[in-house]
KOLKELUM-410616 format. One record per residue: residue in one letter; chain; x, y, z of N, C-alpha, C in turn; residue number from 1. Coordinates in Angstrom, 2 decimals. Layout:
residues N
+------+-------+---------+---------+---------+---------+---------+---------+---------+---------+---------+------+
: resn : chain :     n_x :     n_y :     n_z :    ca_x :    ca_y :    ca_z :     c_x :     c_y :     c_z : resi :
+------+-------+---------+---------+---------+---------+---------+---------+---------+---------+---------+------+
:    a :     A :       X :       Y :       Z :       X :       Y :       Z :       X :       Y :       Z :  NUM :
...
+------+-------+---------+---------+---------+---------+---------+---------+---------+---------+---------+------+
END
This chain:
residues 66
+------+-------+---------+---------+---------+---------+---------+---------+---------+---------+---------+------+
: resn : chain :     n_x :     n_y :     n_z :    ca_x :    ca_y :    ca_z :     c_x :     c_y :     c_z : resi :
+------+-------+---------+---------+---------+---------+---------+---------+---------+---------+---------+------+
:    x :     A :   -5.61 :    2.50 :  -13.44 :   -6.43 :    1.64 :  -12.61 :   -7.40 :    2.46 :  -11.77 :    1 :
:    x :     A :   -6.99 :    3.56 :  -10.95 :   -7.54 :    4.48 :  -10.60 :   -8.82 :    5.46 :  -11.25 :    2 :
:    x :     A :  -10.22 :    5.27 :  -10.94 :  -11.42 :    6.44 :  -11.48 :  -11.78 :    7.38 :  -10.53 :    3 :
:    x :     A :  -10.38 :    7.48 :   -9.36 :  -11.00 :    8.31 :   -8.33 :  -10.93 :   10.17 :   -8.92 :    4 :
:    x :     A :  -11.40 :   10.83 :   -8.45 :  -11.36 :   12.19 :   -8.55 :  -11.14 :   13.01 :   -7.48 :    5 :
:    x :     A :   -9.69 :   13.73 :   -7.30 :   -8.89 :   13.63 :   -7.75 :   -8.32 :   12.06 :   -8.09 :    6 :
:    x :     A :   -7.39 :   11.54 :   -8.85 :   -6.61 :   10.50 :   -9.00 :   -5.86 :    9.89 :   -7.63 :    7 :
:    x :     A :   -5.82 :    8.99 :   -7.40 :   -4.63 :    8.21 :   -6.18 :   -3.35 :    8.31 :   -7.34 :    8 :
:    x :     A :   -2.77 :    8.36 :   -6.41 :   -0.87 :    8.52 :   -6.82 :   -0.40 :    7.24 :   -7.42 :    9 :
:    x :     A :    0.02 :    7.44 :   -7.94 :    0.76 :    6.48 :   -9.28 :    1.66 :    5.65 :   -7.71 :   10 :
:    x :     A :    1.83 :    4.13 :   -8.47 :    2.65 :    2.99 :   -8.03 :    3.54 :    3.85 :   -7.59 :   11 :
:    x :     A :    4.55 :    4.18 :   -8.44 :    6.14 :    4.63 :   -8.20 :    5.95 :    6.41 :   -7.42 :   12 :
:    x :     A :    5.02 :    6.89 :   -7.31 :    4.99 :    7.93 :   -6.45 :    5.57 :    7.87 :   -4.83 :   13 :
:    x :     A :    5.85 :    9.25 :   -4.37 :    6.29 :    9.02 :   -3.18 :    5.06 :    8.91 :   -2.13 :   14 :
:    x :     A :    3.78 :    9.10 :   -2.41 :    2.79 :    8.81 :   -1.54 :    1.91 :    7.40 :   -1.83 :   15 :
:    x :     A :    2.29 :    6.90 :   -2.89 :    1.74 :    5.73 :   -2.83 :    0.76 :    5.60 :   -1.88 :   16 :
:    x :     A :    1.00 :    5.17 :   -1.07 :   -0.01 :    4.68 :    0.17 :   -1.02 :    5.14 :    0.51 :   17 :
:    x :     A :   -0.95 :    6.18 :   -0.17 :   -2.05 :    7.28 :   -0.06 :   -3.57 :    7.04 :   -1.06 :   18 :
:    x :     A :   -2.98 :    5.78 :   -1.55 :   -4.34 :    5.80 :   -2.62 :   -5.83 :    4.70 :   -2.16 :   19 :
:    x :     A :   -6.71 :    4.67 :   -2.55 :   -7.75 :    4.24 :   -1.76 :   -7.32 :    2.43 :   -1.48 :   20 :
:    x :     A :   -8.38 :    1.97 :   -0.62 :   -8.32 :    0.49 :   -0.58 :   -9.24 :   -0.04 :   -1.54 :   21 :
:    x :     A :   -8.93 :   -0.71 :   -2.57 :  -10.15 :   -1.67 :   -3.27 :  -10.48 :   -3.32 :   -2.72 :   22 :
:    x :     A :   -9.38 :   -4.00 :   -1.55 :   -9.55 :   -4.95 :   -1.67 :   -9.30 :   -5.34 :   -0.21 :   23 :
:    x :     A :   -9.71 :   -5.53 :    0.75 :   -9.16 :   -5.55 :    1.94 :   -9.22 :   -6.86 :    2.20 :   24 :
:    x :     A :   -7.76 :   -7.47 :    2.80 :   -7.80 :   -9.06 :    3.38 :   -7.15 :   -9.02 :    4.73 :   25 :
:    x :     A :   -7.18 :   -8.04 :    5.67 :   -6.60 :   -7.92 :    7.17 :   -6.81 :   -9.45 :    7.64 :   26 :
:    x :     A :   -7.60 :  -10.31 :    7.42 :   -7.32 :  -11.58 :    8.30 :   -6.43 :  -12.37 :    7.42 :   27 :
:    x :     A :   -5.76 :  -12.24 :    6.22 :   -4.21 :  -12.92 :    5.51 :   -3.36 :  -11.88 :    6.09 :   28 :
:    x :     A :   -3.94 :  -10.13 :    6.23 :   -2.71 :   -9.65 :    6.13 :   -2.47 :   -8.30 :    5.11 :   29 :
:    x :     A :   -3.46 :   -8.02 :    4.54 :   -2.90 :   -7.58 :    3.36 :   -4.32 :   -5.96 :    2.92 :   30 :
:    x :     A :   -4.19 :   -5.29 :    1.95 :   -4.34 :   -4.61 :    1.36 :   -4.30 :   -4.36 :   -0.30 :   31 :
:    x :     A :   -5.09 :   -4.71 :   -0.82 :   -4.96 :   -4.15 :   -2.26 :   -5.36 :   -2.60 :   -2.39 :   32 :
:    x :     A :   -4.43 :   -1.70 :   -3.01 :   -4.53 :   -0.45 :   -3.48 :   -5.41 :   -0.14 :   -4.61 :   33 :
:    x :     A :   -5.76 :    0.54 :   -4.68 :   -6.30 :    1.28 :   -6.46 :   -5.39 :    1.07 :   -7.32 :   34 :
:    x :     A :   -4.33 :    1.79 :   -7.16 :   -2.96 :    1.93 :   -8.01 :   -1.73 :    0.27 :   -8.34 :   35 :
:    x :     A :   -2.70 :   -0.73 :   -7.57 :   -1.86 :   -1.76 :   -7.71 :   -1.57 :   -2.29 :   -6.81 :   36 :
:    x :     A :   -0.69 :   -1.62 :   -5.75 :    0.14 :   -2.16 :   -4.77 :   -0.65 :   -2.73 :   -3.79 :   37 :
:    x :     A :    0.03 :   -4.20 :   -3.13 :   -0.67 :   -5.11 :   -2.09 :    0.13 :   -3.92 :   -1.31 :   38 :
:    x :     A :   -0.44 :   -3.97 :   -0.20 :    0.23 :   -3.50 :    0.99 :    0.10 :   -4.10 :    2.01 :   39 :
:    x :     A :    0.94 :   -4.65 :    2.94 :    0.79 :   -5.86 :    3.58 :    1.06 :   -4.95 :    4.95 :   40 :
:    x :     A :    0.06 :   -5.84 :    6.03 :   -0.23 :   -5.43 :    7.44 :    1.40 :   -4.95 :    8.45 :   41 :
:    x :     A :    2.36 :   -5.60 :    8.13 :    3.92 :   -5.15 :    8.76 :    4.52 :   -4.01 :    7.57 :   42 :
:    x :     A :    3.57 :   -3.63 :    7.10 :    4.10 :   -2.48 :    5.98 :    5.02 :   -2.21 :    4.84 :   43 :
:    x :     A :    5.17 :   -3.67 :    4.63 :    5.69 :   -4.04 :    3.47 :    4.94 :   -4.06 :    2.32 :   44 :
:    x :     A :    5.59 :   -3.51 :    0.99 :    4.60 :   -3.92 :   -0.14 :    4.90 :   -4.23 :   -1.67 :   45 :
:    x :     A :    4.36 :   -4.89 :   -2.22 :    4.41 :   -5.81 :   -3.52 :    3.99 :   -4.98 :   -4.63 :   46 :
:    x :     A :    4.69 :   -4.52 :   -5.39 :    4.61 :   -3.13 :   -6.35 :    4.13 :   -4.22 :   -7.71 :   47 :
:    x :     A :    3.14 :   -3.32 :   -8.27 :    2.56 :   -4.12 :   -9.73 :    3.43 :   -4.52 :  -10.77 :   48 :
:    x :     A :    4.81 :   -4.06 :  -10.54 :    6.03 :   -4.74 :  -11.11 :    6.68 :   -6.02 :  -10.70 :   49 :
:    x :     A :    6.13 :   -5.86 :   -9.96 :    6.53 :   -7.31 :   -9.01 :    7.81 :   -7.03 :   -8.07 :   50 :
:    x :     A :    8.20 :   -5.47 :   -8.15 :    9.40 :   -5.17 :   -6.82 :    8.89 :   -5.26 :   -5.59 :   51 :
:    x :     A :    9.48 :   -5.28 :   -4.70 :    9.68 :   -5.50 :   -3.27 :    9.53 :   -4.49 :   -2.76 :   52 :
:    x :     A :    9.12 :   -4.09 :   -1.81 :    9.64 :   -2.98 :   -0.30 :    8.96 :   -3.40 :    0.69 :   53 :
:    x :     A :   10.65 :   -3.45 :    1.21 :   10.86 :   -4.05 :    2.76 :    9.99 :   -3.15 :    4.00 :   54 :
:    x :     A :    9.56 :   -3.70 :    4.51 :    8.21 :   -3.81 :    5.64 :    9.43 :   -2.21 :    6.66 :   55 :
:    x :     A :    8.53 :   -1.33 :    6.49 :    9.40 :   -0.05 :    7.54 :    9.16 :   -0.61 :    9.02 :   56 :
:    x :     A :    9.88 :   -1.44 :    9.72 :    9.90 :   -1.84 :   10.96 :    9.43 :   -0.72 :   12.06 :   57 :
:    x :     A :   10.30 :    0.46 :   12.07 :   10.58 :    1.72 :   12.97 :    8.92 :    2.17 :   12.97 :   58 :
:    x :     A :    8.65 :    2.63 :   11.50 :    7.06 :    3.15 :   11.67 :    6.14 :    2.15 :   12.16 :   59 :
:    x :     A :    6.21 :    1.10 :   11.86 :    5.22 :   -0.29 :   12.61 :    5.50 :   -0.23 :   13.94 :   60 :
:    x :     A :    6.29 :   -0.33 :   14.55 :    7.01 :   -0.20 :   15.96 :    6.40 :    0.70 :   16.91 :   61 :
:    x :     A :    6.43 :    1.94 :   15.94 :    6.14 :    3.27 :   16.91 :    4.68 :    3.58 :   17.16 :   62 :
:    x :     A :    3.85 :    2.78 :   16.05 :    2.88 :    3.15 :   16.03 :    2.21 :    4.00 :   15.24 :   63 :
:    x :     A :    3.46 :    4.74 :   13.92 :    3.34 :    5.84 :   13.04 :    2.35 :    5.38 :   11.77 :   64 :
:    x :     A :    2.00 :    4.02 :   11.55 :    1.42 :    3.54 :   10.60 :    0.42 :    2.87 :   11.16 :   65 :
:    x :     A :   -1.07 :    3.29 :   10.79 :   -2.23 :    2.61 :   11.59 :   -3.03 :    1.25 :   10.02 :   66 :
+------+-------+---------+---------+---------+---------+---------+---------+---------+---------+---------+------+
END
């Protein structure tokens, strides 16, 4: 899905998040990735498999995730 150069990190990578924004919807909430993944504003996100991951409360909390 990715034509960046270098590449954004594959779905199942551990940096995921790290890959560009193609789709931004901050007033639903949300984030579309390059690589697939919605990434949703409480930091939860919807993997192009259709798995789950649960929203990291602690990093939202602290402020560690902008």
């Amino acid at each position: 899905m990715c034509s960046h150069e270098p590449p954004c990190p594959a779905a199942d990578a551990p940096d995921r998040d790290a890959a560009h924004v193609v789709v931004r919807g901050w007033n639903v909430g949300f984030a579309l990735l390059c690589n697939g993944i919605y990434f949703f504003e409480d930091t939860g996100e919807l993997l192009p498999d259709g798995a789950l991951v649960a929203p990291n409360r602690l990093a939202f909390a602290t402020g560690a995730v902008s």
